[in-house]
Backbone as CSV, one residue per row, in Angstrom:
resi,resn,N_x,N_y,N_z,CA_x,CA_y,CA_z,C_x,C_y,C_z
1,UNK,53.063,113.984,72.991,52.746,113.076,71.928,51.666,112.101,72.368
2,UNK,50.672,112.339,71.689,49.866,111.063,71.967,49.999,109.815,71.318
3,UNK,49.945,108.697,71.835,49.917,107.363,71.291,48.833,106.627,71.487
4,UNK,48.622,106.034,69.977,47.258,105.512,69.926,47.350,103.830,70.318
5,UNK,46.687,103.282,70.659,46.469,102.063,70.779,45.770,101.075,69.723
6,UNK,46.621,99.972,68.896,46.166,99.939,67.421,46.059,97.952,68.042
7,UNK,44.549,97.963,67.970,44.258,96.733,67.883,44.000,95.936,66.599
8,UNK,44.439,94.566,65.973,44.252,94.383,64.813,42.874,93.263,65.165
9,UNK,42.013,93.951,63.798,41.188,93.466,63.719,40.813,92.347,62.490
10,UNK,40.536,91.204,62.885,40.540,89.789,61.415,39.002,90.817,61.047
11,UNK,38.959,90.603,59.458,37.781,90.782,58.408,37.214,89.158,58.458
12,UNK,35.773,89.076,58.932,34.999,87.862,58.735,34.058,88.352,57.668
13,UNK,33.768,86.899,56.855,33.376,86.326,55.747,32.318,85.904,56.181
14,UNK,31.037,85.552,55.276,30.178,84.269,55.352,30.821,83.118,55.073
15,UNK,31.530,81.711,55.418,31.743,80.785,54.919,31.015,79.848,55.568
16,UNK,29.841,79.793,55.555,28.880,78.774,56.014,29.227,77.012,55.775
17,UNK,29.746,77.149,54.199,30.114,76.015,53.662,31.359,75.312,54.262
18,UNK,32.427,76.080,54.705,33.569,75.278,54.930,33.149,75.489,56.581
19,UNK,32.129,76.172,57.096,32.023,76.143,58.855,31.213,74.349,58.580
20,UNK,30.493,74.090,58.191,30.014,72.786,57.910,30.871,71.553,57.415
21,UNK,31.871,71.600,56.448,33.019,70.973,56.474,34.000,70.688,57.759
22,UNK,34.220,71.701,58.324,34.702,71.500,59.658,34.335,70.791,60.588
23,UNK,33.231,70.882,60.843,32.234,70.419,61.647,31.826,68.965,61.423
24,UNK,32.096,68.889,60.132,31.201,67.508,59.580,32.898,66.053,59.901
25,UNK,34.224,67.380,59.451,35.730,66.397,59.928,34.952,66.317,61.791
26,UNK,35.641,67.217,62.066,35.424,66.735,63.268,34.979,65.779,64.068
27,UNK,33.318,65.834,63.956,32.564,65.063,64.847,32.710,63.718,64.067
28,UNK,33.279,63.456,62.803,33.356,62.120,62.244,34.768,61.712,63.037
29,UNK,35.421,62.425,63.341,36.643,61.724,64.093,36.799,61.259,65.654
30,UNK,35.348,62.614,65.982,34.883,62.187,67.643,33.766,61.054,67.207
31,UNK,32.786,61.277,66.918,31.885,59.511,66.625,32.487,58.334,66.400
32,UNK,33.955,58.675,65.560,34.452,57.461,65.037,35.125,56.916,66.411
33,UNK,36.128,57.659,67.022,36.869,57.418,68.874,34.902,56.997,69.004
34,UNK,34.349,57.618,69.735,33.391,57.478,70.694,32.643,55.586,70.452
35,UNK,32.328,55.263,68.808,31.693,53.920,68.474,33.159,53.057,68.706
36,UNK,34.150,53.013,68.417,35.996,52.530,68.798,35.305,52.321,70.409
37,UNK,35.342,52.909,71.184,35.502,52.866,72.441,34.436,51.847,73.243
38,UNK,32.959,52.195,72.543,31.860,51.784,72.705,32.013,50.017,72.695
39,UNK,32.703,50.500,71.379,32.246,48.594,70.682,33.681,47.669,71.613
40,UNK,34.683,48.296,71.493,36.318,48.065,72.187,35.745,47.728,74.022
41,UNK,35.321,48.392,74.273,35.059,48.287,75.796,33.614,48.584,76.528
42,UNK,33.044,48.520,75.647,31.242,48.703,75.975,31.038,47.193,76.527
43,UNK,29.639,47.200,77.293,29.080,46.101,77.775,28.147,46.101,77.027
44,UNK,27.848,44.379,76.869,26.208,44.282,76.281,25.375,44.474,77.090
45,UNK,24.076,45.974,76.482,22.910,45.525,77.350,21.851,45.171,77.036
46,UNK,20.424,45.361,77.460,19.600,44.411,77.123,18.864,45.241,75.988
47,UNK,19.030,46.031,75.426,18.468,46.560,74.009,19.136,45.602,73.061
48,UNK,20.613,45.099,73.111,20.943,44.872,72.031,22.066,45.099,71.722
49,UNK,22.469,46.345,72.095,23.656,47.067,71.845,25.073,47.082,72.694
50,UNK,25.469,48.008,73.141,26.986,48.035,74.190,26.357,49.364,74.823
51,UNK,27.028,49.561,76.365,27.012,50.541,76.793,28.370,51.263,77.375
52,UNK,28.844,52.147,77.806,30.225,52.586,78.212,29.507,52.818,80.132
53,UNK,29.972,51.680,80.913,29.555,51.970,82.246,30.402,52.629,82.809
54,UNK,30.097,53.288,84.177,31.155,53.947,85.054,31.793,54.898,84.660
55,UNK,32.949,55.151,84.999,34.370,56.334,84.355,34.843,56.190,83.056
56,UNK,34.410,54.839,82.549,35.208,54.570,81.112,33.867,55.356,80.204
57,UNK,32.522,55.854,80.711,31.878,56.366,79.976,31.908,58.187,79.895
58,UNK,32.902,58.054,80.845,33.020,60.076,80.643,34.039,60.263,79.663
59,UNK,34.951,58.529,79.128,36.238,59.186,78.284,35.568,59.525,77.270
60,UNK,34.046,59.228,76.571,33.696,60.268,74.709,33.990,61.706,75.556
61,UNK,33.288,62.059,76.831,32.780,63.403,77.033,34.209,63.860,77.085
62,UNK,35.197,63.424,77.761,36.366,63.795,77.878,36.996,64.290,76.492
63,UNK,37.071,63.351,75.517,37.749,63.358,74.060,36.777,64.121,73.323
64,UNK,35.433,64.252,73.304,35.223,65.648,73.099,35.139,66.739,73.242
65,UNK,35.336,67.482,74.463,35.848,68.300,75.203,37.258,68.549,74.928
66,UNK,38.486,67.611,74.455,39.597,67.836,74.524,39.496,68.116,72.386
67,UNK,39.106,67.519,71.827,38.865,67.470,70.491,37.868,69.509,70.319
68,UNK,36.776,69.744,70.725,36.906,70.908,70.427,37.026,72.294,71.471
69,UNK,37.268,72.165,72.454,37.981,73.243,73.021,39.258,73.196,73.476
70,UNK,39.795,71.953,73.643,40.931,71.830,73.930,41.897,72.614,72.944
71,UNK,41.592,72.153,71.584,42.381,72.386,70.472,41.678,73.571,69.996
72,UNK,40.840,74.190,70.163,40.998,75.841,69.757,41.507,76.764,71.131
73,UNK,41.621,76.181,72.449,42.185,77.419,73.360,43.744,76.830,72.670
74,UNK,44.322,75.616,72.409,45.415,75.432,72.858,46.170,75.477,71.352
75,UNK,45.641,75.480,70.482,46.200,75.433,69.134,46.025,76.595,67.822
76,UNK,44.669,76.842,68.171,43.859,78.144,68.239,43.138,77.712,66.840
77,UNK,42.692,76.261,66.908,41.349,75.581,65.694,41.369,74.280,66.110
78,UNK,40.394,73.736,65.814,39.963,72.416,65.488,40.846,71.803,64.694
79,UNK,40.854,70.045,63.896,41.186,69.838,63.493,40.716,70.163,61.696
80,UNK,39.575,70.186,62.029,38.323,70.351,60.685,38.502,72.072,60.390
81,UNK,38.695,72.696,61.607,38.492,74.098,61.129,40.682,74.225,60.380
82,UNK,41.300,73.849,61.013,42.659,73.869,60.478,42.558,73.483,58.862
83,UNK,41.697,72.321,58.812,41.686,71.792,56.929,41.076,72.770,56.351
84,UNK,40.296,73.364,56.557,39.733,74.502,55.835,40.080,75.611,55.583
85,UNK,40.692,75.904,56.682,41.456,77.308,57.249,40.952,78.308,57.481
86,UNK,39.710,77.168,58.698,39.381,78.691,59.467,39.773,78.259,61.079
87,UNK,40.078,79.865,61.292,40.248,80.442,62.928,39.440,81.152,63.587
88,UNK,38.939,80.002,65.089,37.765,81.092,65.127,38.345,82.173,66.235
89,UNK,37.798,83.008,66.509,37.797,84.530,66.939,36.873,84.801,67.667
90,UNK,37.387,85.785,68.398,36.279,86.242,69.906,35.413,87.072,68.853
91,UNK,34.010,87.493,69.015,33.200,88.360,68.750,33.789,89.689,68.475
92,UNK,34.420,90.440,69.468,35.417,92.034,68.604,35.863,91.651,67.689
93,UNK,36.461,90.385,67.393,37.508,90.498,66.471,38.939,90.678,66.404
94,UNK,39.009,90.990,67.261,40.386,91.109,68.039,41.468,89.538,67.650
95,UNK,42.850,89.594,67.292,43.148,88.301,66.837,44.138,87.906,67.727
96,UNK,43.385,86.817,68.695,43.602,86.217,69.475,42.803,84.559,69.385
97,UNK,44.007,83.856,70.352,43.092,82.333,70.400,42.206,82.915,71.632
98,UNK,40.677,82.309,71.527,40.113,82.121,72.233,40.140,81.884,73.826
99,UNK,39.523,82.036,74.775,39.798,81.489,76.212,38.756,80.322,76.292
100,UNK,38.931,79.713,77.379,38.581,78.418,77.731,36.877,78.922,77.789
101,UNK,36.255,79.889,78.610,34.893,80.300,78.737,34.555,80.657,77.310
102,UNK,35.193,81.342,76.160,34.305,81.616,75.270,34.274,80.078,74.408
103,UNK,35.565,79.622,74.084,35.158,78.507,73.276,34.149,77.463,73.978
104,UNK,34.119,76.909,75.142,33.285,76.235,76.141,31.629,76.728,75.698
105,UNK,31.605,77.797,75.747,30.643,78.670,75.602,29.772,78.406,74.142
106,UNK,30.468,78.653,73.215,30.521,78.469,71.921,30.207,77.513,71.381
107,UNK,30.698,76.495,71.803,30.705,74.854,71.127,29.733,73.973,72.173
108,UNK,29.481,74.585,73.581,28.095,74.227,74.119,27.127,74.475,73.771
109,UNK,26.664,75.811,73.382,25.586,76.569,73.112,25.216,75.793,71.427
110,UNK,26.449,76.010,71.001,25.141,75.110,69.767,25.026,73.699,69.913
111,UNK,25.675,72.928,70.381,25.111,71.506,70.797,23.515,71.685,71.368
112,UNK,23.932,72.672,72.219,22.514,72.734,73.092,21.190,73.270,71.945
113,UNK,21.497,73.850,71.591,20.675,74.213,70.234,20.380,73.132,69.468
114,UNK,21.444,72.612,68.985,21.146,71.178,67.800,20.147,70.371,68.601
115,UNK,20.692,69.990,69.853,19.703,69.267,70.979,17.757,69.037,70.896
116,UNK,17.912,70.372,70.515,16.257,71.078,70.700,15.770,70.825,69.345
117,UNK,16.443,70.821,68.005,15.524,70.543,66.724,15.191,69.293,66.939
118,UNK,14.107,69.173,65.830,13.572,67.908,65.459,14.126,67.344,64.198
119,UNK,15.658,66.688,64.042,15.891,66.456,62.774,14.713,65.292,61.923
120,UNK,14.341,64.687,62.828,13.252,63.699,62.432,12.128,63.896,61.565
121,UNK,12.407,65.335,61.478,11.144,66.023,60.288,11.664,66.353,59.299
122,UNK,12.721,66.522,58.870,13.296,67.168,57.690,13.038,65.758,56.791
């Protein structure tokens, strides 16, 4: 008897619109912690503004790091992608939560991307 090996595969959609909803909860809940923290325990410097010196300035990098990969290896979405109801998924398709290298991967690579436009022209 042969036995087959039956991987289930999720059907992806275009939902461009609610991937932008997600995205848009999110980083309003990390900006909102990150300016909290800034203004709460920032120093004045000489621009004008506050700065986060020392170790108390890796906690945004920390809380964003824990805000979107934390919570898709460990929950298997965001908070923004949960309101919408999306799950993201390795590239096969295969339905599984993510590992720490692909989401890392994932949610670096387009920062690093956003990084490089010029929103200043639109």
């Amino acid at each position: 008897m042969n036995e087959t090996k039956i991987i289930a595969k999720n059907k992806t959609e275009p939902n461009i619109g609610n991937r932008f909803v997600a995205g848009l909860v999110d980083y309003i809940i990390i900006f909102g912690v990150t300016f909290f923290l800034i203004f709460t325990f920032g120093e004045p410097n000489d621009e004008g503004g506050y700065s986060l010196n020392g170790l108390p300035g890796l906690i945004p990098i920390i809380f964003w790091l824990i805000m979107t990969v934390g919570l898709e290896i460990g929950f298997g979405a965001t908070i923004g992608n949960s309101l919408v109801g999306l799950k993201p998924i390795p590239k096969n398709g295969t339905n599984r939560k993510l590992t720490f290298g692909e989401s890392f991967k994932d949610i670096y690579l387009t920062q690093l991307i956003c990084s490089f436009l010029d929103w200043s022209e639109l």
